[in-house]
C-alpha positions in Angstrom: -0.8 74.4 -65.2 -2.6 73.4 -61.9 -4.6 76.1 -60.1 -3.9 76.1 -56.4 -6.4 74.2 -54.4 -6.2 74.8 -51.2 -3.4 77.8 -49.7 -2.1 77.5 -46.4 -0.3 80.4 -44.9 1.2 81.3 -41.5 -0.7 78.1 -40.0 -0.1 77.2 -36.4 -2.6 75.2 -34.4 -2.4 74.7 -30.5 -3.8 72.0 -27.7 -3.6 74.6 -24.7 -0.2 75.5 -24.5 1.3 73.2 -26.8 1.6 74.1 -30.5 1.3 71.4 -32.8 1.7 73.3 -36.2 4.3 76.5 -35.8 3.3 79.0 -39.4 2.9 76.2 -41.8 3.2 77.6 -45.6 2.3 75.6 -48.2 0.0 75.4 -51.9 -2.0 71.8 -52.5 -2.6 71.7 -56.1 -5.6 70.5 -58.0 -5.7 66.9 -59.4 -2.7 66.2 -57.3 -1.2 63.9 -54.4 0.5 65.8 -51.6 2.1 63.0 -49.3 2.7 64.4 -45.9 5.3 62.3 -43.8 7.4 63.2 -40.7 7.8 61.0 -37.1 4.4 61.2 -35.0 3.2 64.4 -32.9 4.4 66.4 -36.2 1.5 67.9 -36.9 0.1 65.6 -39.9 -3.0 64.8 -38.9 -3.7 68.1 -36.7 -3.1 69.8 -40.2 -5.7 67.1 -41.6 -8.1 68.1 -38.8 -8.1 71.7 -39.8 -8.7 71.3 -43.2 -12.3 70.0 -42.7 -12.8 72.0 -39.2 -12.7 68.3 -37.3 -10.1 70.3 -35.4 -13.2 73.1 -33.9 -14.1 69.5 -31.8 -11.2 69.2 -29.5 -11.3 71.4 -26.3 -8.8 74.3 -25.3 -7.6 74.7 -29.0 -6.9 77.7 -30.9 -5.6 77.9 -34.9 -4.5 81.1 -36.3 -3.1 81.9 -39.5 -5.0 81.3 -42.9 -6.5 78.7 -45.1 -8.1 79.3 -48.2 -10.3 76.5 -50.4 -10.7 77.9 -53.7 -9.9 81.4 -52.3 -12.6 81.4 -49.8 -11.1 81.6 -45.8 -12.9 78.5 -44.3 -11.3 79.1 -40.9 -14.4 82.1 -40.7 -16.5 81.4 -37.6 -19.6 81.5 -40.2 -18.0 79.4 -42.3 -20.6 76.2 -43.6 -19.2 73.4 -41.4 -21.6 71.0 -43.3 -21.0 72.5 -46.5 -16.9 72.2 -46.2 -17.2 68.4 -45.1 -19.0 67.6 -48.0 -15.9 69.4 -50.1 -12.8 67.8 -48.1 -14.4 64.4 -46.8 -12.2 62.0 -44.6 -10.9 59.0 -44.5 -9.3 57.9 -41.1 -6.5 55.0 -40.3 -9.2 52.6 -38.9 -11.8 51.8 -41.0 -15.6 52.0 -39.4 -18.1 51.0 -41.7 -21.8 52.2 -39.7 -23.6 49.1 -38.4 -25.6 48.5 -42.0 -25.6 47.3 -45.8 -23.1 47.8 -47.9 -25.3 49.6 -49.9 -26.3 51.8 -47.0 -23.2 52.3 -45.7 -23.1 55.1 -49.1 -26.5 55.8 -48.9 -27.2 56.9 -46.1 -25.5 60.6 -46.0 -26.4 61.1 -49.7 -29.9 60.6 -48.9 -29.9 63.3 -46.1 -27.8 65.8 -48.4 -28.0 65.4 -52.0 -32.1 64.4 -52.2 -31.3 62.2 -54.7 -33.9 59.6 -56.1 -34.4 56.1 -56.0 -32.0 55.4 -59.5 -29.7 57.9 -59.0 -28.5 57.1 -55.2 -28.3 53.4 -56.9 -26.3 54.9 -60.0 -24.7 56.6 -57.2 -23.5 54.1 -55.1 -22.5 51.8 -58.1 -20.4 54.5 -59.2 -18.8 55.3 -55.7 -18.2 51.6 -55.6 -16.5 51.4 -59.3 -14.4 54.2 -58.0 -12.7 52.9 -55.0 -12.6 49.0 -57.0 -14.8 47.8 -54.7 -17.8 46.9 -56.9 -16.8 43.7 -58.6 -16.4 42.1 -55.1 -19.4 43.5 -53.6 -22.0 44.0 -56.2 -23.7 40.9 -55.5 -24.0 41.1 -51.5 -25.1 44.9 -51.4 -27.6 44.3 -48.7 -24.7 42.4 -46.4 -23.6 43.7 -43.8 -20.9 46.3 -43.9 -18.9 44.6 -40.8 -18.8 41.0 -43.0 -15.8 42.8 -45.2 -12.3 42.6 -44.8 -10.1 45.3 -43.4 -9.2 46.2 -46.6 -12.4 46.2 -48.1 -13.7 48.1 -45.6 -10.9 51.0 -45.8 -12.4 50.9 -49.1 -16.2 51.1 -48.3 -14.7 53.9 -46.1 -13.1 55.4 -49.1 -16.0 54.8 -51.5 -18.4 56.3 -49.0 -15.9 59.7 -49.0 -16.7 59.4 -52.4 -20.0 59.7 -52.6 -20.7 63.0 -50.9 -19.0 64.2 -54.1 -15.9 66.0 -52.2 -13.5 68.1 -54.5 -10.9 67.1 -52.1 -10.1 63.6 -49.9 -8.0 63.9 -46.9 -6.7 60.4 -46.2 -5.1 59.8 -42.6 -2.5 56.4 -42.3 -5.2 54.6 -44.6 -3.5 51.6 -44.9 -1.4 51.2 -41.6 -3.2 48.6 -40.3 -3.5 46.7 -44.1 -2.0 43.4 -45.8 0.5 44.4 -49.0 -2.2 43.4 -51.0 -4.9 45.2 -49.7 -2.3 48.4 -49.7 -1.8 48.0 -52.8 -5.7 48.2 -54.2 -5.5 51.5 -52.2 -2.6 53.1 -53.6 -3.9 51.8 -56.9 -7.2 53.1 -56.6 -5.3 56.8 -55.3 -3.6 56.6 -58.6 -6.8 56.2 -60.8 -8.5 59.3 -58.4 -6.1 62.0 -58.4 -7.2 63.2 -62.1 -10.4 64.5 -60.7 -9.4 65.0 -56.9 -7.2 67.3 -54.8 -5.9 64.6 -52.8 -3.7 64.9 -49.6 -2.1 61.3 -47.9 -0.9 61.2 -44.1 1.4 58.0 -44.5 4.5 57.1 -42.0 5.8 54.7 -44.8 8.2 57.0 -46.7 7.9 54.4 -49.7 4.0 54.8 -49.7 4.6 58.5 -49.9 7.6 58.0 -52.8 5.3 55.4 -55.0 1.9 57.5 -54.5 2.7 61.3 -54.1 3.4 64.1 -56.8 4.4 66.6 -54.0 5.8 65.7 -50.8 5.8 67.4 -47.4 7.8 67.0 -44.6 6.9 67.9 -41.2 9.2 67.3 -38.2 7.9 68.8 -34.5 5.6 70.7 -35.6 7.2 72.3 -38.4 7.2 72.0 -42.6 11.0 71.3 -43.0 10.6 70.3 -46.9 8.1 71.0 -49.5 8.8 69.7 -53.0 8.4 67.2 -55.6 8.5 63.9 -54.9 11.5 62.3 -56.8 13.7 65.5 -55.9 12.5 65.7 -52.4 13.9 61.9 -51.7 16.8 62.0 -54.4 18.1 65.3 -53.5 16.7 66.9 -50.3 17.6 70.3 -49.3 17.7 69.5 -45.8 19.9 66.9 -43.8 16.7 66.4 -41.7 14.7 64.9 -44.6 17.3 63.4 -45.6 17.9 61.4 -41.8 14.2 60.6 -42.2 13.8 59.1 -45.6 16.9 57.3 -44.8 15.5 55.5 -41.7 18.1 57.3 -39.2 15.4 58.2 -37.1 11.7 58.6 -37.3 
């Protein structure tokens, strides 16, 4: 059976006076996809935010409740903020490769946290690369420039750079909204291949992203979880008429 990853209880975040979570409940599991959908301003990627502590950045906030990452309360004011990023990385809806190679594009953090040598950051990077299947189209132009990829490919340097910080878990925020059906589909593919050794959680507003992709499904509707389930009962037989408007296009 899958040991709980990450445990969420009584969450509610605020931006001044507005709440944008209201006492989320909810378990992640290991080696599993969690698909979070609802309408936008439903708290998705707010709830993204606080996972790696990207949410401590925005002004006049305030979270209470609890989150625990392997039973440890990373919401602690001592908490390791470097430390936690390097366990949930991120990957956002816009891709943004940094300004260099390929090669440094994954290089570059690993060599400022890990100390790794010469052969292992380039056993490193191959492997990162392997892992997001971006290798075979990029293994002969490592030295490039990062910006002379595709979208696609670059949502999956982005990925493959995630990667190789060696996170336990990979938050993944509208990753392919702004993508071709073909370059969604390496994505989702590449998801599919990861979730054995990743806690994985995916932000999507296409329902049938979230349907094909995710073991567990979430849905969050202003502000609130409304339904938390597996995926083929959740959008076969949902308990709640609101999940069902959504899936069913009605609104959203």
């Amino acid at each position: 059976m899958a040991k709980v990853k990450i445990q969420v209880r009584d969450l509610s975040f605020y931006y001044g006076a507005f709440q944008a979570l209201n006492s989320l409940n909810l378990d992640v599991f290991s080696g599993e996809i969690l698909g979070l959908m609802g309408p936008a301003k439903s708290g998705k990627s707010t709830f993204l935010r606080i996972l790696n502590r990207m949410s401590d950045l925005i002004p006049d906030s305030r979270v209470t409740g609890s989150v625990l990452l392997d039973g440890e309360y990373i919401l602690a004011p001592n908490y390791d903020l470097d430390l936690l990023r390097r366990r949930v990385g991120m990957v956002f809806a816009k891709p943004i490769p940094l300004p260099r190679s390929i090669y440094e594009n994954l290089a570059f953090a690993p060599r400022l946290h890990l100390k790794k040598s010469k052969a292992e950051m380039d056993a490193l990077v191959e492997w990162a690369l392997r892992a997001a299947q971006l290798w075979d189209e990029v293994k002969d132009r490592l030295h490039d420039s990062a910006l002379k990829l595709s979208g696609g490919q670059q949502q999956r340097l982005c990925l493959a750079r995630t990667l190789a910080m060696e996170p336990e878990v990979i938050l993944l925020d509208e990753p392919t909204s702004g993508l071709d059906p073909i370059s969604t589909a390496r994505i989702e593919e590449t998801l599919s291949q990861l979730r054995k050794d990743y806690t994985i959680i995916l932000v999507s507003n296409n329902t049938k992203q979230i349907a094909r992709v995710a073991d567990k499904v979430g849905f969050l509707l202003m502000s609130e979880l409304i339904e938390y389930g597996v995926t083929p009962k959740v959008f076969t037989v949902p308990q709640d008429k609101r999940t069902d408007d959504y899936i069913t296009g009605r609104f959203g």
